[in-house]
C-alpha positions in Angstrom: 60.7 86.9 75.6 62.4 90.3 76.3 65.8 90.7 74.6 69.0 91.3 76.1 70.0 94.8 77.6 71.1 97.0 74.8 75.2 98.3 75.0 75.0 102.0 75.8 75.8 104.6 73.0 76.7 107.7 72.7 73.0 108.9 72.1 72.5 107.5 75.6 74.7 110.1 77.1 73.0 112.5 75.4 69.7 112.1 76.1 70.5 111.6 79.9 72.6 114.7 79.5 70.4 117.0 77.4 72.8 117.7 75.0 73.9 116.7 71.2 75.4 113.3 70.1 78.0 115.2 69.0 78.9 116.7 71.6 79.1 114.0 73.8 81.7 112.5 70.9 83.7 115.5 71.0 83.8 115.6 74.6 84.9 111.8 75.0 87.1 112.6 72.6 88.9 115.4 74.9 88.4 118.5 72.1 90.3 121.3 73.3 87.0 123.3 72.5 85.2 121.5 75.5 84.7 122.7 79.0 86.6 120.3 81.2 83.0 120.6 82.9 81.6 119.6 80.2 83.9 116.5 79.4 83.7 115.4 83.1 80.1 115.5 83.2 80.0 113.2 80.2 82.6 111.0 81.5 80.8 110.5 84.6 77.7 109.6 82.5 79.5 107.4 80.6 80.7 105.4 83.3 77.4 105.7 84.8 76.0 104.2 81.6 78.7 101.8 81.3 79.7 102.9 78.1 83.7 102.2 77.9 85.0 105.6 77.3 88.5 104.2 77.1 87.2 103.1 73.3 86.9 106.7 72.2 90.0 108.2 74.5 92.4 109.9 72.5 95.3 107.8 71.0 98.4 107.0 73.2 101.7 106.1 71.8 102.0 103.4 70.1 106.2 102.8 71.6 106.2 102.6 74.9 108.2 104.8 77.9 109.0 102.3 80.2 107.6 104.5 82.7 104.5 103.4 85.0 102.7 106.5 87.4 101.5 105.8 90.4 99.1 108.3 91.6 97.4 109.3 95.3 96.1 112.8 96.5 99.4 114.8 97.3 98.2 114.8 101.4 98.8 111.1 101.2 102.3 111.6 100.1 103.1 113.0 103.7 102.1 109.3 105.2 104.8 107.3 104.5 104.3 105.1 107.1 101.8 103.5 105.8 101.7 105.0 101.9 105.8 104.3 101.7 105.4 100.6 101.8 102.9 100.1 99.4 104.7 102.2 96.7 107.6 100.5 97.9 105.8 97.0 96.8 104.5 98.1 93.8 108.1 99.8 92.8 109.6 96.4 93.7 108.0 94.8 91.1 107.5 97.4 88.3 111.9 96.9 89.0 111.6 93.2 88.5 109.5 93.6 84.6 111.4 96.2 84.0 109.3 99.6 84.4 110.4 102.3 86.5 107.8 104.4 89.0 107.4 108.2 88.7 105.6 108.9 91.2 102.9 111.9 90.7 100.5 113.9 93.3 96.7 114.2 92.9 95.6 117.6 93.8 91.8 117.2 95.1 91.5 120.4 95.7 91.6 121.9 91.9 89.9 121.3 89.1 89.7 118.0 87.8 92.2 119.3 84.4 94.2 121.2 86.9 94.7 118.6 89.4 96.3 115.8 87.6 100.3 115.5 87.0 101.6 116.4 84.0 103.2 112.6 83.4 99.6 111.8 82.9 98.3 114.5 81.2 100.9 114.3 78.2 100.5 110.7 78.6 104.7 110.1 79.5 103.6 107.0 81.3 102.2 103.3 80.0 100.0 102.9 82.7 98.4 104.2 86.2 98.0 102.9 89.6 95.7 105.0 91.3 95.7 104.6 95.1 94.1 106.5 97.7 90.9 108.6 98.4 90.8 109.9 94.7 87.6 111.1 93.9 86.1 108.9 90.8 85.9 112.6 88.8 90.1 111.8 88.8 90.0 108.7 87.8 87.5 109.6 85.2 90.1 111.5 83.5 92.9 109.6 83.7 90.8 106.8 82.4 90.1 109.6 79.2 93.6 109.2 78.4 93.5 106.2 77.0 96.0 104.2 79.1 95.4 101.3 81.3 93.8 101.8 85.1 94.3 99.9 87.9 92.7 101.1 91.3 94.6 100.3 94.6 93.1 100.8 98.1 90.2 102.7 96.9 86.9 101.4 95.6 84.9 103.0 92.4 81.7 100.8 91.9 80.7 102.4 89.0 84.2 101.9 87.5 84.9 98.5 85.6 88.6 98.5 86.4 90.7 96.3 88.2 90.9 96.8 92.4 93.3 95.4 94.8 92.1 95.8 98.3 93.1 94.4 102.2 89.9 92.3 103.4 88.8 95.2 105.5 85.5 93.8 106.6 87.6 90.8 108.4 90.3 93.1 109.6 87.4 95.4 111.4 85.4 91.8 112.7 88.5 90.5 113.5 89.6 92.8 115.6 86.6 93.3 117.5 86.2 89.2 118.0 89.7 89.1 119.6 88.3 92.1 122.1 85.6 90.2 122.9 87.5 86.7 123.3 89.3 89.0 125.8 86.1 89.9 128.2 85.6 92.8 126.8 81.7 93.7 126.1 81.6 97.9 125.7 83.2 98.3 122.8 84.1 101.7 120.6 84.6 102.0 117.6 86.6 105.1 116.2 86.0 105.8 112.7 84.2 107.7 110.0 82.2 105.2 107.5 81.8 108.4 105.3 85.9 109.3 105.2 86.9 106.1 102.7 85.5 102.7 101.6 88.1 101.0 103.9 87.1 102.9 106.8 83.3 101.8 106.4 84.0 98.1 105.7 86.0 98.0 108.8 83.2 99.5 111.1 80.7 97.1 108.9 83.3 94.1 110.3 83.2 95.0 113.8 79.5 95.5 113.9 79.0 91.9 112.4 81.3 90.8 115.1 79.2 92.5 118.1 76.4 91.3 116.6 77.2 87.6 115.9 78.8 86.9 119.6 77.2 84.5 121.7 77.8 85.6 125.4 78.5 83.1 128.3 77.6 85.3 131.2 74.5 86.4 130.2 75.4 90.1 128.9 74.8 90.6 125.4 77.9 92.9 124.1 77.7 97.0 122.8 79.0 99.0 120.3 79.5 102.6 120.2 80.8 105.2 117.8 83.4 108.1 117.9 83.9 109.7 114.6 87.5 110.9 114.7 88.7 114.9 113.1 90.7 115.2 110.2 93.7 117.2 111.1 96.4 118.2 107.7 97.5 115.5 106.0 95.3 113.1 106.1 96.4 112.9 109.7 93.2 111.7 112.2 92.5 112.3 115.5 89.8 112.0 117.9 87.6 114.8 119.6 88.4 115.1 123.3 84.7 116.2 124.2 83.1 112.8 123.0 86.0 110.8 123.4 86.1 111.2 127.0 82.1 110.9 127.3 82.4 107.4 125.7 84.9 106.6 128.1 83.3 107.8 131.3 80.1 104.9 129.6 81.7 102.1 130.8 84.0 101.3 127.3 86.6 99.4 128.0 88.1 98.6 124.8 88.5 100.6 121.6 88.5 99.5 117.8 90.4 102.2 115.7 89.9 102.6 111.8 93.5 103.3 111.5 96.7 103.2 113.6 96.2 107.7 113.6 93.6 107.1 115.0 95.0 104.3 117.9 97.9 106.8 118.2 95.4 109.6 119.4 93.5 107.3 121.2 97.0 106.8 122.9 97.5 110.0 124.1 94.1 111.0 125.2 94.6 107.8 127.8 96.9 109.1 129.1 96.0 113.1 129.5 92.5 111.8 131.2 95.3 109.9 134.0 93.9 106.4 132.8 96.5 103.5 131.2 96.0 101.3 128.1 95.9 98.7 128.3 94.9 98.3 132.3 92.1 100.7 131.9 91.6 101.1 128.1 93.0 98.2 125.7 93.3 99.4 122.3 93.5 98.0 118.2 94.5 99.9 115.5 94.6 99.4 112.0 97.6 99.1 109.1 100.4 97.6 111.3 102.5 100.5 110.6 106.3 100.4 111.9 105.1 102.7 115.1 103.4 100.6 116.3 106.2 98.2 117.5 108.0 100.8 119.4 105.5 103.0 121.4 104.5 102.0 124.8 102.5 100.0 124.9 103.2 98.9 121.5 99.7 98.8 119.5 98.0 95.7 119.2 97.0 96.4 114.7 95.8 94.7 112.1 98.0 94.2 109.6 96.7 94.9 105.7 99.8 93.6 104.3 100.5 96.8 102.3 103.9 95.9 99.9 101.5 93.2 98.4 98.9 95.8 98.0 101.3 98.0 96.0 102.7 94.7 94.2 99.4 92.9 93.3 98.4 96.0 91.8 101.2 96.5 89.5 100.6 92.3 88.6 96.6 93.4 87.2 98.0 96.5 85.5 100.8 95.0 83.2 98.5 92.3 82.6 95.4 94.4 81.6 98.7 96.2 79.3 98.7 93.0 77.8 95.1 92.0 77.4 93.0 95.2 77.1 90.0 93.1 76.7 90.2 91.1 79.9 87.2 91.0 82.5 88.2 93.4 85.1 89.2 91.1 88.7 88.4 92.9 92.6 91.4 90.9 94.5 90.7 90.9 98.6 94.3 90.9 100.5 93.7 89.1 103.6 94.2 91.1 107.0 96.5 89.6 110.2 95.8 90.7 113.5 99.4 91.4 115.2 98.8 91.1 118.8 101.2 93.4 121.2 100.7 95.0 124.7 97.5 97.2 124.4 94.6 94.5 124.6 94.0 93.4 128.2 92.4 89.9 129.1 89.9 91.3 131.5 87.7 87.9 131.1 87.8 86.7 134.6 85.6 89.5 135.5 82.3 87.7 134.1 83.5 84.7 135.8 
């Protein structure tokens, strides 16, 4: 009968690596004398490996500074819209157990040394939520530190940490469902499965929902795609060229990845003399405050994004706590918050 898996060991990094056992210790062990190359590359291997680099991270203070960081790439920090009210959530209850937030900027851009804040690097903080498109070479390293992770809107499957995400697979099938309870059958989706984790769960959602409907009148539903541009921070918006082709196919209703994206959507409308929602009906994504007050105000799903921020804070004092504990992948369920930019257009398939 063939024995258990062996745990990983340092040799294991080594071999895969092609390098000594000892350097592989020194690296995990963040020598000064290391490339930060070098020390990511091994990190990487170790997570890879699952060999829990936290065990050989370099020791953190034993008193504590009250302080928790919470961390997302700087270009997020321009979003507070959406970004605002899940720090706010997880600020609300870091006040409640006593903690205060500092706040710190990922720069993605730099080096993986160079692009970390300094609260983290000199280890000023007890803990890290980490929220956001932060490449896993980031995480890596704060991870090196030695303090406790806890990942927030953003998925790292090779990472054994905690994750608090919305339930964006039944946001995206959500939304499309209500289109289609609305007579809609040419659906667009507008969204870039390759730009986050959320982004391609909510595409998978509205695909499953295209695909699972059972048409009355005999017309089996479509779905086609749009991927939107990335404008500075973080800021999306479609392309005119193949929006406007998609629109002059016979779509009728569009599924956005994210409110930017609806807002854009919005506009272009308009400029090509059409009207959401009597020509175009529209959902976006995140429920953020705009979408109340534009005209017409945005049908969006909401991802509940305070208890993002607050649920997160909840699996990071308690993996303070207990180290040791199995990491948990909490799913925040979505609402759909229905407005003015969906049309009932059903009685034209009666």
């Amino acid at each position: 009968m063939e024995g258990s898996r062996k745990k990983p060991t340092m040799q294991h990094i080594a071999d895969k690596l092609g390098i000594s056992k000892s350097l592989v210790s020194r690296a995990l062990s963040n020598d000064a004398q290391i490339s930060d190359r070098t020390k990511e590359q091994v990190r990487l291997t170790a997570i890879e490996l699952g060999y829990p680099i936290n065990s050989s991270a370099a020791i953190v203070p034993s008193s504590r500074t009250g302080n928790v960081a919470v961390l997302m790439p700087r270009s997020h920090l321009k979003d507070a819209e959406f970004w605002g009210k899940v720090i706010g959530g997880a600020e609300e209850e870091l006040h409640r157990s006593a903690f205060s937030l500092v706040l710190g900027g990922i720069a993605t851009d730099e080096p993986v040394k160079d692009g970390l804040p300094s609260c983290i690097t000199d280890r000023r903080v007890d803990g890290a939520v980490i929220m956001g498109r932060v490449p896993v070479g980031y995480i890596a390293e704060v991870m090196a530190t030695g303090i406790p992770v806890v990942l927030a809107d953003v998925m790292a499957d090779s990472l054994k940490l905690d994750h608090v995400l919305a339930d964006n697979f039944r946001g995206g099938c959500e939304a499309a469902s209500f289109l289609l309870e609305q007579g809609h059958r040419n659906l667009l989706f507008a969204g870039d499965s390759d730009f986050s984790f959320s982004f391609a769960e909510r595409k998978r959602g509205a695909e499953r929902a295209v695909a699972q409907f059972e048409s009355t009148e005999g017309k089996a539903p479509t779905l086609t795609f749009v991927d939107p541009i990335l404008l500075e921070g973080d800021k999306l918006a479609l392309p005119e060229v193949e929006f406007s082709a998609a629109l002059k196919g016979g779509v009728t209703a569009i599924v956005c990845a994210n409110d930017s994206i609806a807002f854009s959507a919005l506009e272009q409308i308009a400029a090509l003399g059409l009207s959401c929602p009597q020509d175009i009906s529209v959902v976006g994504f995140d429920n953020v405050e705009r979408c109340e007050w534009i005209a017409p105000s945005l049908t969006s799903v909401d991802a509940d994004k305070e208890t993002i921020g607050r649920r997160a804070v909840e699996l990071l004092l308690r993996r303070m706590e207990r180290p040791d504990a199995r990491p948990e992948t909490l799913y925040l369920a979505t609402e759909l918050i229905k407005r003015n930019s969906v049309a009932n257009i059903i009685n034209n398939f009666i």
